[in-house]
MARZATOR-439315 format. One record per atom (N, C-alpha, C): residue number from 1; residue in one letter; atom name; x, y, z. Coordinates in steps of 0.001 Angstrom, whole numbers, plus 500000, padded with zeros to 6 digits. Layout:
// MARZATOR-439315
NODE / pos / code / site / xx / yy / zz
NODE / NUM / A / CA / X / Y / Z
...
// end
This chain:
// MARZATOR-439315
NODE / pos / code / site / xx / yy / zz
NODE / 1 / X / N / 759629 / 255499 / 081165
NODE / 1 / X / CA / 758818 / 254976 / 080069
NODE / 1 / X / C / 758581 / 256116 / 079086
NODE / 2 / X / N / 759325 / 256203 / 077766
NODE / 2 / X / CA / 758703 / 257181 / 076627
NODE / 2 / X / C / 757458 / 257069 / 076613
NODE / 3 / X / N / 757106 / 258315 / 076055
NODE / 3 / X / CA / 755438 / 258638 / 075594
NODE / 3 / X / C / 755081 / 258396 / 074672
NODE / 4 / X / N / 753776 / 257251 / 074615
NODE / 4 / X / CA / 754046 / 256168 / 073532
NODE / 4 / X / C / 753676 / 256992 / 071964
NODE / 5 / X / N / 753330 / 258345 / 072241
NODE / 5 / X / CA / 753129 / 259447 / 070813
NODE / 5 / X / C / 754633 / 259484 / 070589
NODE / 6 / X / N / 755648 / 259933 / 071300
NODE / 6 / X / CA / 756526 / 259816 / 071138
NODE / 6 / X / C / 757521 / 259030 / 070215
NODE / 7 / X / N / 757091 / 257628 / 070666
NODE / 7 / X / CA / 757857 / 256464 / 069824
NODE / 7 / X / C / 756960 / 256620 / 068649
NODE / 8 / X / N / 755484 / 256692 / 068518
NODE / 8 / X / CA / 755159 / 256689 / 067117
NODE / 8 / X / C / 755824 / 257388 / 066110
NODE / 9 / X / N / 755699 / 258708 / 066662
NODE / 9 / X / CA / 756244 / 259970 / 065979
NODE / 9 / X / C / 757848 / 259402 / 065193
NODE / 10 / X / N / 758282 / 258459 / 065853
NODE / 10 / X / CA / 760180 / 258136 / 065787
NODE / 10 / X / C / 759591 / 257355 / 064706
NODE / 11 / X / N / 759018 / 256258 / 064983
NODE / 11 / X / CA / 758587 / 255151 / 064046
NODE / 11 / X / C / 757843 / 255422 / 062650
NODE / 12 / X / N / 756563 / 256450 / 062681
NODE / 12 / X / CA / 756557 / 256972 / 061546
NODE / 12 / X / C / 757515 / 258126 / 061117
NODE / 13 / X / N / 758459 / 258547 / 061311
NODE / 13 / X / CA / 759405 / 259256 / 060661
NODE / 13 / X / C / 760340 / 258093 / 059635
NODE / 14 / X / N / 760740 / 257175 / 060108
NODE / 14 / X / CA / 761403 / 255514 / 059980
NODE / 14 / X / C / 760682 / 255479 / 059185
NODE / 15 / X / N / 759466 / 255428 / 059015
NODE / 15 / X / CA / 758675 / 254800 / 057634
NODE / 15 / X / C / 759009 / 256124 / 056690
NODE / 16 / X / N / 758422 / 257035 / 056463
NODE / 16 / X / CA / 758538 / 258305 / 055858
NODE / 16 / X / C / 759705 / 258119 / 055207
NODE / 17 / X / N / 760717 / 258382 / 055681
NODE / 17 / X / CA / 762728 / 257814 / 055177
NODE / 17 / X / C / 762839 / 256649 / 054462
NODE / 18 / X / N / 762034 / 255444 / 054637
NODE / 18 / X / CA / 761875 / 254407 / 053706
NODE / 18 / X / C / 760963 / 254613 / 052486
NODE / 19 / X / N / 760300 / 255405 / 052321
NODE / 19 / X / CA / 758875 / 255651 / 051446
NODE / 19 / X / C / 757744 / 254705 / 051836
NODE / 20 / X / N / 757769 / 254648 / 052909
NODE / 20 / X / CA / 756269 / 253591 / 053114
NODE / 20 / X / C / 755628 / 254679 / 053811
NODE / 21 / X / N / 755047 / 255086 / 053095
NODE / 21 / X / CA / 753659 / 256470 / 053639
NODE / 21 / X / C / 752538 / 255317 / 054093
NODE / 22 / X / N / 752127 / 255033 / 053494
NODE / 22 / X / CA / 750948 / 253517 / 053851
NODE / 22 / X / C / 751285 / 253306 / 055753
NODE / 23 / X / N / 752466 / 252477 / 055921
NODE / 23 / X / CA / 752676 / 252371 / 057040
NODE / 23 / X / C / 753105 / 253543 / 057696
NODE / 24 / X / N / 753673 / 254639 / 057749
NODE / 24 / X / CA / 753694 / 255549 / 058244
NODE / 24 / X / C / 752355 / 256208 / 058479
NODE / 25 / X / N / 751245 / 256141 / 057523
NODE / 25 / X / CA / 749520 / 256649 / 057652
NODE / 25 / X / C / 749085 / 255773 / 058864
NODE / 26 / X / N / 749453 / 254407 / 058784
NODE / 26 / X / CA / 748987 / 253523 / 060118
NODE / 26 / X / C / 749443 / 254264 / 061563
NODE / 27 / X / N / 750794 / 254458 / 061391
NODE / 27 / X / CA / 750949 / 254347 / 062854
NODE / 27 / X / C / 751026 / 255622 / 063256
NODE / 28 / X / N / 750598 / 256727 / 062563
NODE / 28 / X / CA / 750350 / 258076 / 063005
NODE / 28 / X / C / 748924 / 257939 / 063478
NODE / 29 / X / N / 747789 / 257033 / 062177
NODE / 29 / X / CA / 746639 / 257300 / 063349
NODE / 29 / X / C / 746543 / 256118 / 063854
NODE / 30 / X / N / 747716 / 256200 / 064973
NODE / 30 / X / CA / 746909 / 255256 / 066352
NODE / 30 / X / C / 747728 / 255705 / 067229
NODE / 31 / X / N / 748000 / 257477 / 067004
NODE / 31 / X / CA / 748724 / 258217 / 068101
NODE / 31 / X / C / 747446 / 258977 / 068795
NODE / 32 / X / N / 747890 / 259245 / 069621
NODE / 32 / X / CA / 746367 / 260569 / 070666
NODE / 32 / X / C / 746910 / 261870 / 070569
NODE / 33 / X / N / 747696 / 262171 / 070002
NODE / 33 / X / CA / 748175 / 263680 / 070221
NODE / 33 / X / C / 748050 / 264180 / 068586
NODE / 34 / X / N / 747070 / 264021 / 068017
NODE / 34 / X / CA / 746928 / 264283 / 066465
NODE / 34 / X / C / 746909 / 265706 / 066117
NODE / 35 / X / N / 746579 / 266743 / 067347
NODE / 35 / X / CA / 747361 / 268162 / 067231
NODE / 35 / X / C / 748393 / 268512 / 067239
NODE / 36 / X / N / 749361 / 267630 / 067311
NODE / 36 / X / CA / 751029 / 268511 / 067153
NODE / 36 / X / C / 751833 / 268567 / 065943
NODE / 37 / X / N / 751737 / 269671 / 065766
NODE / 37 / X / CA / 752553 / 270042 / 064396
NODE / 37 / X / C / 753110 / 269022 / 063921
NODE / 38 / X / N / 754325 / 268158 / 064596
NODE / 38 / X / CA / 754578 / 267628 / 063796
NODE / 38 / X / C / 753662 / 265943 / 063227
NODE / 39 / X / N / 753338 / 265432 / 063989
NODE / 39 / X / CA / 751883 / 265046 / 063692
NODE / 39 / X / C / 751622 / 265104 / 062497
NODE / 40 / X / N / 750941 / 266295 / 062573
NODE / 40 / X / CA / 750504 / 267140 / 060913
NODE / 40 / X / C / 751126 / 266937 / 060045
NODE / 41 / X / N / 752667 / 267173 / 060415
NODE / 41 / X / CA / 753802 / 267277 / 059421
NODE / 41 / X / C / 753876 / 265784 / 058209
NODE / 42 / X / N / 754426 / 265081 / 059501
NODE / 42 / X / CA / 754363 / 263725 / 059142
NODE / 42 / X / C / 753088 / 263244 / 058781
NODE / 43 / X / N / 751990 / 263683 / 058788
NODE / 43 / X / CA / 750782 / 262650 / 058164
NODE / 43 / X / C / 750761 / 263571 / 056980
NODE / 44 / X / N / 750424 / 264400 / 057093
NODE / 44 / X / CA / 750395 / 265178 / 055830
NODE / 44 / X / C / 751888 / 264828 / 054159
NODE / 45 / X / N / 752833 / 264156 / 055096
NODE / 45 / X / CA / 753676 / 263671 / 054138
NODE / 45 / X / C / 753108 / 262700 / 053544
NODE / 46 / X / N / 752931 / 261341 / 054650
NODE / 46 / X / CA / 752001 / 260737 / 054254
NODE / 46 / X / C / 751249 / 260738 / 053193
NODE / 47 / X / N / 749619 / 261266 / 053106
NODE / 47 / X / CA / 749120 / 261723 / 052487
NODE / 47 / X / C / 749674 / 261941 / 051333
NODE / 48 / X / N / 750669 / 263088 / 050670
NODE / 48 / X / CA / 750759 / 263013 / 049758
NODE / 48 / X / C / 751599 / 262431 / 049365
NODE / 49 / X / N / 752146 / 261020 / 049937
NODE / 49 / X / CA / 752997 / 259891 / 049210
NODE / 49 / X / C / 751461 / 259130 / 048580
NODE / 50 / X / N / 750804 / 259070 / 049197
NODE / 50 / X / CA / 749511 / 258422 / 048656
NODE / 50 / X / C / 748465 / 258931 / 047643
NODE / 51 / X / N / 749354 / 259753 / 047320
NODE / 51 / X / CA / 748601 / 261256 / 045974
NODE / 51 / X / C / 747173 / 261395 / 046514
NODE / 52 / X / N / 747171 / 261842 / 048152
NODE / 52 / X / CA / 745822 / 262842 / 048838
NODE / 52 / X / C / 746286 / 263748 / 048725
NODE / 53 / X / N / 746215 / 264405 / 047839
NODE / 53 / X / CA / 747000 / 265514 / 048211
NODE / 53 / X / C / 745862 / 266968 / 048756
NODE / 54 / X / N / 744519 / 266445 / 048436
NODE / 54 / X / CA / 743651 / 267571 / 049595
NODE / 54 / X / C / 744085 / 267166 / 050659
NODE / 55 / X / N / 743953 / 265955 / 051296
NODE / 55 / X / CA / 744045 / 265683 / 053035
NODE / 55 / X / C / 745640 / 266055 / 053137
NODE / 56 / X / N / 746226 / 266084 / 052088
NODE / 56 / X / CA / 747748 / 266705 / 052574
NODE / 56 / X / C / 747664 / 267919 / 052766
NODE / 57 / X / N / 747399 / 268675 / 051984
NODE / 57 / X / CA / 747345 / 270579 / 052155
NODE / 57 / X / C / 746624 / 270676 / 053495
NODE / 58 / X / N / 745608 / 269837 / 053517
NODE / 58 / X / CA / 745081 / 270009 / 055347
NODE / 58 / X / C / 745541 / 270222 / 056456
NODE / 59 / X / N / 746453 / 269212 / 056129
NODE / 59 / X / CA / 747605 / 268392 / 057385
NODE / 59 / X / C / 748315 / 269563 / 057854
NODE / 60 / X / N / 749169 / 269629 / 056190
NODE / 60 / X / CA / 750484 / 270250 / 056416
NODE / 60 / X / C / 750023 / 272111 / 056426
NODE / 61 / X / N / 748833 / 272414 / 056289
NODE / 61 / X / CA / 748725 / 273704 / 056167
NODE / 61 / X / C / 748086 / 273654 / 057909
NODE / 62 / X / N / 747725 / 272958 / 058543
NODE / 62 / X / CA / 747672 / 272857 / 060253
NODE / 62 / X / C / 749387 / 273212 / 060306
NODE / 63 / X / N / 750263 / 272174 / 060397
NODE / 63 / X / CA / 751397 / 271986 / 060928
NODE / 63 / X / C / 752395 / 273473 / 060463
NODE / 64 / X / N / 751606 / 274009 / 059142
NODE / 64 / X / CA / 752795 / 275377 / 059129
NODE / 64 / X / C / 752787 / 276567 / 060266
NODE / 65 / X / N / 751768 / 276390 / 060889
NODE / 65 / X / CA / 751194 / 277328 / 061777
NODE / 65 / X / C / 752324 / 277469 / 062678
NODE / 66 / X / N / 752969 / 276245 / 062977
NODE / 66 / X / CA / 753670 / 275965 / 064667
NODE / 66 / X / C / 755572 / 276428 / 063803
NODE / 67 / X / N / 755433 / 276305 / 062401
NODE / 67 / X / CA / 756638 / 276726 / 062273
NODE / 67 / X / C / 757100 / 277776 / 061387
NODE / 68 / X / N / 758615 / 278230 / 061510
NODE / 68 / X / CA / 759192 / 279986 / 061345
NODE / 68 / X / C / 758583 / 279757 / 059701
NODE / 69 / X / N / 757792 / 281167 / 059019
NODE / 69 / X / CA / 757110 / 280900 / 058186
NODE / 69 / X / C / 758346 / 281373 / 056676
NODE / 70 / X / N / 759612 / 281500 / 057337
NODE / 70 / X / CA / 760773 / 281793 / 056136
NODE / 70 / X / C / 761355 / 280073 / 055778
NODE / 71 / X / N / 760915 / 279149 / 056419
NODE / 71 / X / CA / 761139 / 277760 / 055979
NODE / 71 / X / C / 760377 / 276678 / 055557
NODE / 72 / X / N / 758675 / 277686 / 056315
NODE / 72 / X / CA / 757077 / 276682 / 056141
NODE / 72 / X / C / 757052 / 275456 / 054683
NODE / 73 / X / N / 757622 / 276839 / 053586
NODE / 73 / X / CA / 757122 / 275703 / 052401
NODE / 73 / X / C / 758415 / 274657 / 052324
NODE / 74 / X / N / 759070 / 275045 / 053196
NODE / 74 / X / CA / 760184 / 273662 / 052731
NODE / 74 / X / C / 759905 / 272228 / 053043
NODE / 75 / X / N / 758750 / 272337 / 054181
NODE / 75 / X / CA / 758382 / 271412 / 055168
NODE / 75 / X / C / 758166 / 270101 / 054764
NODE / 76 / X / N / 757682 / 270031 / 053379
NODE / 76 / X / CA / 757184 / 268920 / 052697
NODE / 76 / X / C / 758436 / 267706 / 052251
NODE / 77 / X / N / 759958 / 268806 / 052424
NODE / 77 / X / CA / 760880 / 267673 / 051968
NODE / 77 / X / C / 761884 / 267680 / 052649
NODE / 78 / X / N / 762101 / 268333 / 054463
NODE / 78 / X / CA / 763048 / 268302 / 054757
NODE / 78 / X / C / 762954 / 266420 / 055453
NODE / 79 / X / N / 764304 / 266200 / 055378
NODE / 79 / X / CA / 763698 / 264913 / 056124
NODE / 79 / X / C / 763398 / 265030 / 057459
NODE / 80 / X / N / 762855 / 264013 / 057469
NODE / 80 / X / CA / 761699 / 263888 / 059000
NODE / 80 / X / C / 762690 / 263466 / 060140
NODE / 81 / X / N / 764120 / 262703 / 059746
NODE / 81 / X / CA / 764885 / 262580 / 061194
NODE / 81 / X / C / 765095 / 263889 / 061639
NODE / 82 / X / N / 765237 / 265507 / 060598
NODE / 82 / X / CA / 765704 / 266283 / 060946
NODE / 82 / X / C / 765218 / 267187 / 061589
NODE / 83 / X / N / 763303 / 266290 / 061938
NODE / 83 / X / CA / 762562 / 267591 / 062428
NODE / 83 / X / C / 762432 / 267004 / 063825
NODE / 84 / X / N / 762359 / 265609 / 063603
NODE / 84 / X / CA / 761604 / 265252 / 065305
NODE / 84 / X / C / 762658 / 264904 / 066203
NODE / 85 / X / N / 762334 / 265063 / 067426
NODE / 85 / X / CA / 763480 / 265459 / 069164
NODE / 85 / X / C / 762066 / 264922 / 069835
NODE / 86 / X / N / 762625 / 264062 / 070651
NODE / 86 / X / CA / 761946 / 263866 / 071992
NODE / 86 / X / C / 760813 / 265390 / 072145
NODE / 87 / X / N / 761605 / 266258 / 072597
NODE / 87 / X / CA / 760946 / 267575 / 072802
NODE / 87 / X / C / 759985 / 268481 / 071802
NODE / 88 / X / N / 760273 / 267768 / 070245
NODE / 88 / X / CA / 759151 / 268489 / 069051
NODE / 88 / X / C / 757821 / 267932 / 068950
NODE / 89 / X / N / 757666 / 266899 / 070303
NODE / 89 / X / CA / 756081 / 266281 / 069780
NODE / 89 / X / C / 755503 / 266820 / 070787
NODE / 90 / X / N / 755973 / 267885 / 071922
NODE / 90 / X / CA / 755283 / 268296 / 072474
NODE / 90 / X / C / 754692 / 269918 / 072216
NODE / 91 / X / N / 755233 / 270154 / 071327
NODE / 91 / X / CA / 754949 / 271479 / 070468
NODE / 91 / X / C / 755739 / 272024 / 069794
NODE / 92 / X / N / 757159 / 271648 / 070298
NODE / 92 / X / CA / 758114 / 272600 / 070201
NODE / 92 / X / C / 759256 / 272092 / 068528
NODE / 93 / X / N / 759691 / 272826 / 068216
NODE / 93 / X / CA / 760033 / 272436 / 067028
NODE / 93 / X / C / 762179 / 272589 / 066720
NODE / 94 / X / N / 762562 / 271847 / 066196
NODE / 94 / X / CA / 764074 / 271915 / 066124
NODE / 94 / X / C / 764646 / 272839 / 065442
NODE / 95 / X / N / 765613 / 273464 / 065547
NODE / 95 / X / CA / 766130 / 274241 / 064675
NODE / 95 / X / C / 767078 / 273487 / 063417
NODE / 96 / X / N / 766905 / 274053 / 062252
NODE / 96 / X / CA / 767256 / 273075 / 060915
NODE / 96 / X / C / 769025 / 274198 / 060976
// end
């Protein structure tokens, strides 16, 4: 059985790639693991598809922490299939 943060994380990335930040904002918060970078990553995209862009700098200035800081500011536009792995929602992050 995947970890149902897991499938969110897949599912709001899926939204993110479509431009539905709205639904991608839903189904990030009704994950339990709202500390993992990428988490951050992805809501914080979110966010500023929805021009928050304070609650975005929030997000995404949490989520730069967990990654190499020679790519941090790219974070906002790499796409999101290219960040999340089964294995990046548990801290760990992919190599681009």
């Amino acid at each position: 059985i995947p970890n149902v943060d897991d499938v969110l994380l897949l599912r709001a990335g899926d939204a993110l790639e479509e431009g539905d930040h709205v639904r991608a904002a839903r189904i990030l918060d009704a994950a339990e693991g709202r500390t993992q970078p990428l988490w951050n990553l992805f809501r914080g995209r979110a966010a500023m598809g929805a021009k928050e862009y304070e609650r975005a700098s929030e997000y995404l200035r949490q989520a730069e922490q967990a990654f190499p800081a020679d790519w941090a500011v790219l974070l906002p536009f790499v796409p999101a299939a290219k960040l999340w792995t089964p294995s990046a929602s548990h801290g760990k992050t992919t190599n681009l």
